[in-house]
N, CA, C and O atoms as a MOPAC input file, in Angstrom:
PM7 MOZYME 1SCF
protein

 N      0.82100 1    -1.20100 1     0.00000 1
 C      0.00000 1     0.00000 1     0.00000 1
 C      0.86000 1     1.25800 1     0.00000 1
 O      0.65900 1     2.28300 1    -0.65100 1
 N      1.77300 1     1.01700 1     0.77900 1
 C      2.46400 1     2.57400 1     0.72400 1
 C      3.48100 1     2.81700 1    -0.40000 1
 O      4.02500 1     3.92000 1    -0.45200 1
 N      3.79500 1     1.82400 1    -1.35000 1
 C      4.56400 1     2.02500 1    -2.62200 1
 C      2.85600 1     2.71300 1    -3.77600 1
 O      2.79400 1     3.57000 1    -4.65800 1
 N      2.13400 1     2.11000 1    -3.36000 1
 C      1.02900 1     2.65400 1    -4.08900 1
 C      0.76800 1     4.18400 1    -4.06400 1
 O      0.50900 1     5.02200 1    -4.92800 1
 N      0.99300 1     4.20700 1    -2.31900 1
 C      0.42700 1     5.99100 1    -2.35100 1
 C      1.64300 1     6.47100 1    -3.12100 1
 O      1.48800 1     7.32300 1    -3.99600 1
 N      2.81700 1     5.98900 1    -2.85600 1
 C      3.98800 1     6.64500 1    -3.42400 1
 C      3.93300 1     7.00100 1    -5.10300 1
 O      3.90800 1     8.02900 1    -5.77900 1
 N      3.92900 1     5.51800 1    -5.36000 1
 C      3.82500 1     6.06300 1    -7.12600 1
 C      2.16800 1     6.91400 1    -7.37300 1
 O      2.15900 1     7.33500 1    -8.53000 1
 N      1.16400 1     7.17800 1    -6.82400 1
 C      0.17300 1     7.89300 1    -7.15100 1
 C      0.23100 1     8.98500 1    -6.62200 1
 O     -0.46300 1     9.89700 1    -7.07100 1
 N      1.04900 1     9.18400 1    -5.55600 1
 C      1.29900 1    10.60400 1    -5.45300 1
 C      2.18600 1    11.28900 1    -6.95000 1
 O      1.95000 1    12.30100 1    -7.61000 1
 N      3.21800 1    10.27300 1    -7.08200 1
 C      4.09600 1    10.50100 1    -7.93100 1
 C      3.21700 1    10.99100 1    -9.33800 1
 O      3.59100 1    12.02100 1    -9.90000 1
 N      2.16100 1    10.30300 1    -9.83100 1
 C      1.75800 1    10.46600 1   -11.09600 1
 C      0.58800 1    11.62200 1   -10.60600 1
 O      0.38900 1    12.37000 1   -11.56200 1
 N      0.05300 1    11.86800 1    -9.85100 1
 C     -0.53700 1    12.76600 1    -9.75300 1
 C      0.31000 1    14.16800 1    -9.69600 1
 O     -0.30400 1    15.00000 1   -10.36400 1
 N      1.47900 1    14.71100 1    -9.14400 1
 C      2.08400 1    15.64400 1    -9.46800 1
 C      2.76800 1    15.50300 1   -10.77300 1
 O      2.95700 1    16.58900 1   -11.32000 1
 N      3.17800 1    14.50400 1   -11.40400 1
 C      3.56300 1    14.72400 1   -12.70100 1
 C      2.49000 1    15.35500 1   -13.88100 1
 O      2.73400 1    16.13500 1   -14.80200 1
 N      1.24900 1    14.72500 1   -13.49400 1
 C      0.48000 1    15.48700 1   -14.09000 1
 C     -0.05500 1    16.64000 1   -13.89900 1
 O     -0.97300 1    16.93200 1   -14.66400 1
 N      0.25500 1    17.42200 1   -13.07100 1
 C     -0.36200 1    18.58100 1   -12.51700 1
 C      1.28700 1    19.64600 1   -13.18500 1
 O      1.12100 1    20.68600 1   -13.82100 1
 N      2.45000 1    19.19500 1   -12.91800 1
 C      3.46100 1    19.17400 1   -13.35600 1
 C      3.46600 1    19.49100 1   -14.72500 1
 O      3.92900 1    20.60100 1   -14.98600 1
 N      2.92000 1    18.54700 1   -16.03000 1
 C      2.92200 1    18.93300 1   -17.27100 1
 C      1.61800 1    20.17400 1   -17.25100 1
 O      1.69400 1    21.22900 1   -17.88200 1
 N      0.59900 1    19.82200 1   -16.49600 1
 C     -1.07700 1    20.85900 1   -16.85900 1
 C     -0.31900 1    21.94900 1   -16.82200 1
 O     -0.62200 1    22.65800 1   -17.78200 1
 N      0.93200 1    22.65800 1   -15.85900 1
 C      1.12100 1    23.89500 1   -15.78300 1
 C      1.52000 1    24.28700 1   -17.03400 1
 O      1.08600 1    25.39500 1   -17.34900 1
 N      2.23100 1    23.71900 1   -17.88000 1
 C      2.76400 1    24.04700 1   -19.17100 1
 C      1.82900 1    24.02700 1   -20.52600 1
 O      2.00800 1    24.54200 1   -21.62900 1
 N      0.73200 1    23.20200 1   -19.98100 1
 C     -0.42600 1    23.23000 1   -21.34200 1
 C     -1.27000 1    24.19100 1   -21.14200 1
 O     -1.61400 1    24.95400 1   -22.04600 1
 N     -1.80500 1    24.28400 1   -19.64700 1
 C     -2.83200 1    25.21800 1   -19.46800 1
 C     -2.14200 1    26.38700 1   -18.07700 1
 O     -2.58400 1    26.60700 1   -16.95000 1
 N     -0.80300 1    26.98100 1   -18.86200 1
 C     -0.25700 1    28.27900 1   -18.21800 1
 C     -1.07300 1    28.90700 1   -17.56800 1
 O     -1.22300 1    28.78400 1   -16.35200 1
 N     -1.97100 1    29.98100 1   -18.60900 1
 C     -2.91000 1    30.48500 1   -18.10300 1
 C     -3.87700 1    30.55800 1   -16.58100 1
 O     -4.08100 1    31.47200 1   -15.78200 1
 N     -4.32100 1    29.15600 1   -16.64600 1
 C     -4.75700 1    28.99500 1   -15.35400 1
 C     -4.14100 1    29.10500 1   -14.47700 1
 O     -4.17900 1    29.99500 1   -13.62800 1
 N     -3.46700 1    28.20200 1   -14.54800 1
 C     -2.49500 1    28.38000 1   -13.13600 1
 C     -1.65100 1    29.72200 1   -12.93100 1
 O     -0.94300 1    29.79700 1   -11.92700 1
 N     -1.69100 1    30.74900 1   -13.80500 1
 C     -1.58900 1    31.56200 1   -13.56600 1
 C     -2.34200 1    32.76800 1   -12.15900 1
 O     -1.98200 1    33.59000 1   -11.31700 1
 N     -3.44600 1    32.17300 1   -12.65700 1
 C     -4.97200 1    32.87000 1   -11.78100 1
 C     -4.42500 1    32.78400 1   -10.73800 1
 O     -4.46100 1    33.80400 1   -10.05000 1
 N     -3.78300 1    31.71400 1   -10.23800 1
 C     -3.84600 1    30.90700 1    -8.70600 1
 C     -2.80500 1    31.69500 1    -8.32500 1
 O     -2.68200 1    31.56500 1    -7.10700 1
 N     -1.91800 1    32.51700 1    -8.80100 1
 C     -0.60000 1    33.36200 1    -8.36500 1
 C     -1.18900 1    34.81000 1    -7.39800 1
 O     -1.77100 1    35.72400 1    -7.98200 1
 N     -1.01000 1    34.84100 1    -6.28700 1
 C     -1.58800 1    35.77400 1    -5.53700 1
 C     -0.56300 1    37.17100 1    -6.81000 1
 O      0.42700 1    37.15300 1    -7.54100 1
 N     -1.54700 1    38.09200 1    -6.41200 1
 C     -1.24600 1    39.22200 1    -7.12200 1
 C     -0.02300 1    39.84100 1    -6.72300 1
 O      0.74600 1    40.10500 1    -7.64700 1
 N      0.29800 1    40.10300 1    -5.68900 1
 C      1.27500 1    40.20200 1    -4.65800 1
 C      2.60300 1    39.87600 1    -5.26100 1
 O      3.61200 1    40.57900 1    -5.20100 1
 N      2.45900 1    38.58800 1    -5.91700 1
 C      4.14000 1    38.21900 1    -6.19200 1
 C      4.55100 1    38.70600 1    -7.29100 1
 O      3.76900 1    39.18100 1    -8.11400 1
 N      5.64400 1    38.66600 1    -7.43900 1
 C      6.27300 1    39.19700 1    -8.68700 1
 C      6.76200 1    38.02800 1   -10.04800 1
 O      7.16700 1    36.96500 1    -9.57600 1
 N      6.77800 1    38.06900 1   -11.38200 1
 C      6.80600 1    37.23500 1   -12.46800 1
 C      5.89000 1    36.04200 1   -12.14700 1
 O      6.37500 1    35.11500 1   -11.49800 1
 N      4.27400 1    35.96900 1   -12.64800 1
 C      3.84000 1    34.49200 1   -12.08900 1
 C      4.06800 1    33.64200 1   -13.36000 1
 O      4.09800 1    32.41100 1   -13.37900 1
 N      4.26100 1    34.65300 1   -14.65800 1
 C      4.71600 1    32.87500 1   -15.05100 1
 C      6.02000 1    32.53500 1   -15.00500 1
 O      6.27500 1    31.80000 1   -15.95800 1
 N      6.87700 1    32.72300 1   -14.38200 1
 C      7.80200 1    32.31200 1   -13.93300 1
 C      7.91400 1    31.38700 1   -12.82500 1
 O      8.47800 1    30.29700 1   -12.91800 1
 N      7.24200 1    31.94100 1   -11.53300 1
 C      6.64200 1    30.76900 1   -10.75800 1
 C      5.67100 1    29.73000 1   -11.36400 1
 O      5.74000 1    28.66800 1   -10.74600 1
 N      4.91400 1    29.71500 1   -12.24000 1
 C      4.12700 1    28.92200 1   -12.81200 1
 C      4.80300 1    27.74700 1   -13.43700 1
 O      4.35900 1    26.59900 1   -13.41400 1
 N      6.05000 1    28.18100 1   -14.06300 1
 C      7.09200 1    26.99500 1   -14.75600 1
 C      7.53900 1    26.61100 1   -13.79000 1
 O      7.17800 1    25.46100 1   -13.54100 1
 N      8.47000 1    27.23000 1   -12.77600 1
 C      9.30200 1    26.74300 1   -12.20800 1
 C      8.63400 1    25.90800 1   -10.77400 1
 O      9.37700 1    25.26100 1   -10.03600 1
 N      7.29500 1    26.02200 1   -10.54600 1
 C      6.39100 1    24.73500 1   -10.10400 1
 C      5.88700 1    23.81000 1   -10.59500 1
 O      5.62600 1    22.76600 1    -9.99600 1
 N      5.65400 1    24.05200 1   -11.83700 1
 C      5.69300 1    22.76400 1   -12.66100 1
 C      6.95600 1    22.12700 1   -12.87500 1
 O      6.80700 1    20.92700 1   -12.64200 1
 N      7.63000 1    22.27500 1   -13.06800 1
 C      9.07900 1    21.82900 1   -13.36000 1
 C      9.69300 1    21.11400 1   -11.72100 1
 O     10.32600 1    20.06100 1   -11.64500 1
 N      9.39200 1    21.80500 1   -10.79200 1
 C      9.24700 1    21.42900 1    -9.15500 1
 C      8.70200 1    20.31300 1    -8.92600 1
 O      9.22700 1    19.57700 1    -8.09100 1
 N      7.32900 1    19.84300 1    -9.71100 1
 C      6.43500 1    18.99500 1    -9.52400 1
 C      6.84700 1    17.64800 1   -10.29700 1
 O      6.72500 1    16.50300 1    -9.86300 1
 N      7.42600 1    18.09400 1   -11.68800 1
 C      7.74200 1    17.22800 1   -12.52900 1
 C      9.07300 1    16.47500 1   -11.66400 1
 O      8.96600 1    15.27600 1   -11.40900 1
 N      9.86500 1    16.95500 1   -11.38900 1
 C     11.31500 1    16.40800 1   -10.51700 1
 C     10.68400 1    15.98700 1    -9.18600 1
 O     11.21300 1    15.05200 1    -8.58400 1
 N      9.87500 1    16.43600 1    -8.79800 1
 C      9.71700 1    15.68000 1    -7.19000 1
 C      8.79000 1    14.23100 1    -7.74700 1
 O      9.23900 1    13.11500 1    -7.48600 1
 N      7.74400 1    14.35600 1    -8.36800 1
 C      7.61300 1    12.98400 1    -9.11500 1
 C      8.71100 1    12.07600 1    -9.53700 1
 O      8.52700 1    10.88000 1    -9.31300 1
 N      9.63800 1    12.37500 1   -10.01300 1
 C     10.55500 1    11.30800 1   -10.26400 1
 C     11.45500 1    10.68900 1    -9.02000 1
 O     11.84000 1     9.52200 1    -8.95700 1
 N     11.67600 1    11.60700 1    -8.15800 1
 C     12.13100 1    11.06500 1    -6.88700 1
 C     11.04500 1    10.39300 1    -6.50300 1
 O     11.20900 1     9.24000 1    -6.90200 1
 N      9.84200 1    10.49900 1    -5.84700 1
 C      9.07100 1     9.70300 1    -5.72100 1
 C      8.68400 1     8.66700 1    -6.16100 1
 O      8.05800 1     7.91900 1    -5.41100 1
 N      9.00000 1     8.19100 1    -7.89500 1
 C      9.26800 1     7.27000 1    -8.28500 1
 C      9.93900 1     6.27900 1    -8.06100 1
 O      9.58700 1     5.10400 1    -8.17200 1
 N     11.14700 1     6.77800 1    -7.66800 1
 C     12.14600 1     5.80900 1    -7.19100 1
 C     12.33200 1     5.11100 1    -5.49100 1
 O     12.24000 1     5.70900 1    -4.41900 1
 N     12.57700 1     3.87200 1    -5.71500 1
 C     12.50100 1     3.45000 1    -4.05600 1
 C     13.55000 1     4.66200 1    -3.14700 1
 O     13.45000 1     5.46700 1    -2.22100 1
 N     14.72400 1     4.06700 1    -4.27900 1
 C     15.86700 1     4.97700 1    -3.38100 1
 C     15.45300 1     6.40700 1    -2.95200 1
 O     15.91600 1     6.91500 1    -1.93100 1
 N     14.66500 1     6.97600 1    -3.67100 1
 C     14.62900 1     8.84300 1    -3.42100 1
 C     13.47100 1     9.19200 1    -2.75900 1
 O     13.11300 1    10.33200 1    -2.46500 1
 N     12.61000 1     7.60800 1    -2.42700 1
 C     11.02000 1     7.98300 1    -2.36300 1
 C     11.23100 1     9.26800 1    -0.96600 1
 O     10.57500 1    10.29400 1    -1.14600 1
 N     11.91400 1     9.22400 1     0.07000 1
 C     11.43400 1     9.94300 1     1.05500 1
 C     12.18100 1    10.95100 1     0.99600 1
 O     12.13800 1    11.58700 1     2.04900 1
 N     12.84800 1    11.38100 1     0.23700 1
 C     12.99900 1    12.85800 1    -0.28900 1
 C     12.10400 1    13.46500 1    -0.92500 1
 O     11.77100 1    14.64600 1    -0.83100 1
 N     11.52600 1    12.29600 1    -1.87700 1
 C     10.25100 1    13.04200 1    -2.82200 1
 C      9.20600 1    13.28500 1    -2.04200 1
 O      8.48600 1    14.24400 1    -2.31900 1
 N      8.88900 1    12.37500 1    -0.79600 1
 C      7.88800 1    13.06600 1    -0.00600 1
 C      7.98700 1    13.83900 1     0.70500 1
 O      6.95800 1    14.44100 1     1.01200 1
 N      9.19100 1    14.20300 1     1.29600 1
 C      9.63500 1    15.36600 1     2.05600 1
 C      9.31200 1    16.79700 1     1.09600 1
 O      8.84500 1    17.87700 1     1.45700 1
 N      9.81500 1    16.27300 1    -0.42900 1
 C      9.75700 1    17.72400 1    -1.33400 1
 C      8.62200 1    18.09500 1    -1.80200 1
 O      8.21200 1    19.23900 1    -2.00200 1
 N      7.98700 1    16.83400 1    -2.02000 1
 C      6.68600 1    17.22900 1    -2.08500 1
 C      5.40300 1    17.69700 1    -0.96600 1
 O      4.19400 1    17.71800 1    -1.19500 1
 N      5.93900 1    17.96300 1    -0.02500 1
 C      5.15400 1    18.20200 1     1.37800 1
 C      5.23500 1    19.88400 1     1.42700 1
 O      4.41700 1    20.79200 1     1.57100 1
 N      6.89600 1    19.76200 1     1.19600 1
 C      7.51300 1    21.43800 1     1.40000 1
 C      6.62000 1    22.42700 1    -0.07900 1
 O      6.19000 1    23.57800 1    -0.13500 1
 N      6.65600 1    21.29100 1    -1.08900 1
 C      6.15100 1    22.14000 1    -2.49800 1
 C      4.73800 1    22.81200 1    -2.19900 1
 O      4.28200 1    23.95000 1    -2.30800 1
 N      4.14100 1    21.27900 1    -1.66900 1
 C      2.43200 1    21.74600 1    -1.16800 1
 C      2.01900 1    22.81400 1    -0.56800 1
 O      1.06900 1    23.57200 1    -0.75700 1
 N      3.28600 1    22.74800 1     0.55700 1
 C      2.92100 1    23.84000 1     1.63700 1
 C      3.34800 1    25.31700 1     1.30500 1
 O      3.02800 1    26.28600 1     1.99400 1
 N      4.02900 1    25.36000 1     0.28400 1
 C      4.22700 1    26.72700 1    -0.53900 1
 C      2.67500 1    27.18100 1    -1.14500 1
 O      2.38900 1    28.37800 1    -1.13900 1
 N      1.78500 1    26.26900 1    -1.61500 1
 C      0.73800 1    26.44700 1    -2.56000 1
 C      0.00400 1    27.00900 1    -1.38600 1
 O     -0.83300 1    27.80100 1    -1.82100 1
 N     -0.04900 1    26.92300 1     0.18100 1
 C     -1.08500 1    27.34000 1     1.20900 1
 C     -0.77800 1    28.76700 1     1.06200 1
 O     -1.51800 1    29.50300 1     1.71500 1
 N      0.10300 1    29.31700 1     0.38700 1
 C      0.16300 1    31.01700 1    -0.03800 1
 C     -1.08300 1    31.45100 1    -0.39000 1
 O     -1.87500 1    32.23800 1     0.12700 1
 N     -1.10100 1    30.50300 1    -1.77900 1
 C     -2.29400 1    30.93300 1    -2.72600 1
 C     -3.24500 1    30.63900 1    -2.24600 1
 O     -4.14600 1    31.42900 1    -2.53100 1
 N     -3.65700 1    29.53800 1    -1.36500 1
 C     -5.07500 1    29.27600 1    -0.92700 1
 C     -5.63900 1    30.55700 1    -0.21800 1
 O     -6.71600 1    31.13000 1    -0.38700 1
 N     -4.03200 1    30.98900 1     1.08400 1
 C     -5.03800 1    31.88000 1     1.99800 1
 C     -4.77400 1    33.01800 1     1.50200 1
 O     -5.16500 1    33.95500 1     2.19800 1
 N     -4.00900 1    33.41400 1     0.10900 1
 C     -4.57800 1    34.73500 1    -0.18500 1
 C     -5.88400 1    34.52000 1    -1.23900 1
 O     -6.38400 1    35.57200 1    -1.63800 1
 N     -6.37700 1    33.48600 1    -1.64200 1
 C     -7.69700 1    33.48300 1    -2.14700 1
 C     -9.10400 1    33.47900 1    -1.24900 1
 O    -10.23600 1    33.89300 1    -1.49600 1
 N     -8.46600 1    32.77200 1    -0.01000 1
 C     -9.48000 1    32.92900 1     0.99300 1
 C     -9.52900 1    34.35300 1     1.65600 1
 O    -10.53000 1    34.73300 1     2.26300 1
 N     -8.52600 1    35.03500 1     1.52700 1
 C     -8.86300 1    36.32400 1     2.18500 1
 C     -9.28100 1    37.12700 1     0.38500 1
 O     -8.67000 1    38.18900 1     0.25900 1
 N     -9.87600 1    36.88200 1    -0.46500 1
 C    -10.15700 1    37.30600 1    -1.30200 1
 C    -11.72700 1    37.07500 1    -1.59500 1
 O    -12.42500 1    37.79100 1    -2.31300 1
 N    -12.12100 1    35.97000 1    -0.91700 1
 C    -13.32400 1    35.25100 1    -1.50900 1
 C    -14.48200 1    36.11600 1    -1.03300 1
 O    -14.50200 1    36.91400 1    -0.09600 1
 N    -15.39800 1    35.79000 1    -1.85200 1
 C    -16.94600 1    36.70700 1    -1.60100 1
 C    -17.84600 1    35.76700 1    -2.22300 1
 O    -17.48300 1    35.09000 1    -3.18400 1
 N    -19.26900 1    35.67200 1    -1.61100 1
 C    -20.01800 1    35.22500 1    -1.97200 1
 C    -20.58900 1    35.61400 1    -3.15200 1
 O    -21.55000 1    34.92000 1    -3.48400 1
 N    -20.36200 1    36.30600 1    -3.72000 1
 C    -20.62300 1    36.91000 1    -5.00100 1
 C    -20.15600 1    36.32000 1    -6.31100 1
 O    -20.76000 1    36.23000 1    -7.38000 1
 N    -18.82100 1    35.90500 1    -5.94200 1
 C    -17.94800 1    35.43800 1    -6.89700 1
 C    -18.84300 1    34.61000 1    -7.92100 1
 O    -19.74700 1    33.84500 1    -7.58800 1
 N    -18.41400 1    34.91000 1    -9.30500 1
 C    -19.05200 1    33.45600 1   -10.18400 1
 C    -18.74400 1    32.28500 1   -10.04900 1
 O    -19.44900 1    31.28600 1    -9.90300 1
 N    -17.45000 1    32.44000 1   -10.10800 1
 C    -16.76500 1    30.12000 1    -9.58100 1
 C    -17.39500 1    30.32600 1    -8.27900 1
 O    -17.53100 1    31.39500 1    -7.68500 1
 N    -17.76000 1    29.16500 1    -7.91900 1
 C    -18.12700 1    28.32700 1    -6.67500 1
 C    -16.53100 1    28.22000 1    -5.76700 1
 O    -16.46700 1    28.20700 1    -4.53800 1
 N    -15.42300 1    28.15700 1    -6.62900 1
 C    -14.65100 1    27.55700 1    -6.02800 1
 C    -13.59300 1    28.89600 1    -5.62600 1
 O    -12.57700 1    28.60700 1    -4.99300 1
 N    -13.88200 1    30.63500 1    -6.06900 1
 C    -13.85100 1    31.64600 1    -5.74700 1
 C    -14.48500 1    32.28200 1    -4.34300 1
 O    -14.23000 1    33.27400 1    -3.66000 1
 N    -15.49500 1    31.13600 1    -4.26900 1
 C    -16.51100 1    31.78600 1    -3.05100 1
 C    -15.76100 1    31.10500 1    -1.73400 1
 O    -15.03600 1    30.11100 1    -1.69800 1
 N    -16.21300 1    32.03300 1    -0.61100 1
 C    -15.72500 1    31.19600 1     0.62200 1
 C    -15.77600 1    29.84600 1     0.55800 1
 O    -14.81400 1    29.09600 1     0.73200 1
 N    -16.96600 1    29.50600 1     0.29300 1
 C    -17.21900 1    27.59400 1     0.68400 1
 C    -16.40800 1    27.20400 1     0.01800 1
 O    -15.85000 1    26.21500 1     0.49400 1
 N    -15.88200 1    27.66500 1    -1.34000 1
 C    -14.84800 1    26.75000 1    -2.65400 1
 C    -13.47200 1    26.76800 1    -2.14400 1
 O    -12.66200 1    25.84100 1    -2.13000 1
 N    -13.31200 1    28.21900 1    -1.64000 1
 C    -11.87700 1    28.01200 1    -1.21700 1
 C    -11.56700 1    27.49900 1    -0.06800 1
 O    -10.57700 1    26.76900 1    -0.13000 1
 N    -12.20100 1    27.64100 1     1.31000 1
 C    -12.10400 1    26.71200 1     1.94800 1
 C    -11.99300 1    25.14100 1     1.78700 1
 O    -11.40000 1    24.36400 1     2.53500 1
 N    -12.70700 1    24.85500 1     0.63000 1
 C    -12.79200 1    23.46400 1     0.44400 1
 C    -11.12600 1    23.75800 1    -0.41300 1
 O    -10.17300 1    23.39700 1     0.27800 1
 N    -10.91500 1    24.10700 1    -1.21600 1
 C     -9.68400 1    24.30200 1    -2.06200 1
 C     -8.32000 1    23.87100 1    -1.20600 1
 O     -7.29900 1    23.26300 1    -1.52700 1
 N     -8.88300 1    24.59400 1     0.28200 1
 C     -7.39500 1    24.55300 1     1.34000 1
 C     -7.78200 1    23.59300 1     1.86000 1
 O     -6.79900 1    22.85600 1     1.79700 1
 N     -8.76800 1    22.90300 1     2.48900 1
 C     -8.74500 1    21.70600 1     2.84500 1
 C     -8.08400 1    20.63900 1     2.01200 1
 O     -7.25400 1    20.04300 1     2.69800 1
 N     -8.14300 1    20.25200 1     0.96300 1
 C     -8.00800 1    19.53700 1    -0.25900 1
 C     -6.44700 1    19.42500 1     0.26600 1
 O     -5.68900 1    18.61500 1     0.80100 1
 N     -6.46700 1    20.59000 1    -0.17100 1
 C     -4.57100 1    20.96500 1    -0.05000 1
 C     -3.71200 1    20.48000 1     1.22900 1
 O     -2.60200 1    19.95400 1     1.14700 1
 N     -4.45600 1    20.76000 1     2.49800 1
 C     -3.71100 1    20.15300 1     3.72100 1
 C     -4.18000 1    18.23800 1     3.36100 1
 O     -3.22600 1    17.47000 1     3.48000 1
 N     -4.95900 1    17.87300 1     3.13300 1
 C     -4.94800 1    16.83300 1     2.44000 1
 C     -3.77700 1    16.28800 1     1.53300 1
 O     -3.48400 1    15.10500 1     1.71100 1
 N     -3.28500 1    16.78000 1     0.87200 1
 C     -2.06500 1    15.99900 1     0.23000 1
 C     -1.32800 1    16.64500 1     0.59500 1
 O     -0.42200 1    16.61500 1    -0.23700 1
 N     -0.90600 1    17.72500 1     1.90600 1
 C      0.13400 1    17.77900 1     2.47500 1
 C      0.21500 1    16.53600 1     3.25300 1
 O      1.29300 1    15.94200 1     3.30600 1
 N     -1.02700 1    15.99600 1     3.98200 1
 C     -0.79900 1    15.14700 1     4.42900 1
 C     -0.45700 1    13.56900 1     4.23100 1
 O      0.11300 1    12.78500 1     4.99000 1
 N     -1.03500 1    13.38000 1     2.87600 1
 C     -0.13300 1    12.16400 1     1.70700 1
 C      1.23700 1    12.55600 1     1.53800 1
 O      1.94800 1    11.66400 1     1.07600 1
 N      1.69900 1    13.45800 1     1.74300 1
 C      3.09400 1    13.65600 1     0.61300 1
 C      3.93100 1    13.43400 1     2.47200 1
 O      4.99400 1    12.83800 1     2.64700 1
 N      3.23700 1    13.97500 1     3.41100 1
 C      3.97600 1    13.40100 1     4.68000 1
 C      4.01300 1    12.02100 1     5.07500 1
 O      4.95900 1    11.48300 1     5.64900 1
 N      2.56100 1    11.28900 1     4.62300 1
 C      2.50800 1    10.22000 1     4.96400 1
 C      4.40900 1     9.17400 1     4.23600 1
 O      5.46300 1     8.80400 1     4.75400 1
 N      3.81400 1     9.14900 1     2.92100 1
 C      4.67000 1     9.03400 1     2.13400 1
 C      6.10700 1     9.07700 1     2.48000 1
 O      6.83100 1     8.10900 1     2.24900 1
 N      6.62800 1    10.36700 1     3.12800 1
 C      7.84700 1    10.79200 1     3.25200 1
 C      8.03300 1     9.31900 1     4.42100 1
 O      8.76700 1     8.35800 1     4.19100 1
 N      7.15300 1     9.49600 1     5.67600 1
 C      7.26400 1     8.89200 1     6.67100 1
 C      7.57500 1     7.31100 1     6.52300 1
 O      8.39400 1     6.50100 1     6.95800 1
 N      6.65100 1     7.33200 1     5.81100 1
 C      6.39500 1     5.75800 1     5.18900 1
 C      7.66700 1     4.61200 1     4.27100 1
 O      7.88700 1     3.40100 1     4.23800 1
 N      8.23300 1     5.81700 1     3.64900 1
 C      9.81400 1     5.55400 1     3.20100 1
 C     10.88300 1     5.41600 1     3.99200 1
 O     11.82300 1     4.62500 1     3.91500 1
 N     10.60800 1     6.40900 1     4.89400 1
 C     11.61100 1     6.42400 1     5.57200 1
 C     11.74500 1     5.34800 1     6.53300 1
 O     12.89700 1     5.03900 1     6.83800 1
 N     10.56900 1     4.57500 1     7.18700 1
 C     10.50300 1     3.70400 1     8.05400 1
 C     10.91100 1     2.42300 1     6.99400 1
 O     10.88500 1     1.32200 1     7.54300 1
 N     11.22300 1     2.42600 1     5.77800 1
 C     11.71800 1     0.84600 1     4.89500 1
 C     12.79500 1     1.22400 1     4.73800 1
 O     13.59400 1     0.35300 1     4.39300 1
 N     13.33600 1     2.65800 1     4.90600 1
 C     14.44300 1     2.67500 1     4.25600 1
 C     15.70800 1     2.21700 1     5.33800 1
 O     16.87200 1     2.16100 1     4.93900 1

């Protein structure tokens, strides 16, 4: 089971990994306004995502990849809580409105908490 979460963590950031490069744009949105060059951060988290997948791939690197992928996640709680201090019931997305983004950051401490499990989980075979 825990080589499972490993490689599905793994293919799930690889794919989220390539989406940044097909669908830039979006993931653009998600860049609090605040920072400076987002598509620059936009590549260079995809590209983040794409390399911590491949450690995670591997037995040998798995609990680095979950360590990196824990630290990557917990960078993204930027964007959640500056969307949550953004949200209004007004918003058109659902997932703009309080209830969406709350659910958005929940989600998110959610596979912080896979990508810890993971880390943990390696580390106790390794």
């Amino acid at each position: 089971m825990a080589t499972f979460a490993a490689l599905a963590l793994a293919l799930f950031l690889a794919v989220v990994g390539v989406a940044h490069f097909v669908l830039p744009g979006y993931f653009r949105t998600l860049v609090p306004a605040w920072l400076p060059a987002p598509a620059l951060l936009v590549a260079g988290s995809g590209l983040a995502e794409i390399a911590t997948a491949g450690l995670l791939a591997l037995p040998d690197t798995r609990t680095w990849g979950g360590w990196a992928a824990a630290a990557l996640i917990t960078t993204y709680l930027v964007s959640h809580l500056d969307a949550l201090r953004h949200a209004h019931r007004t918003r058109p997305r659902l997932l703009d409105r309080p209830a969406g983004v709350a659910a958005r950051l929940v989600v998110n401490l959610a596979y912080l908490a896979w990508a810890v499990t993971v880390a943990l989980t390696a580390s106790a075979r390794g």
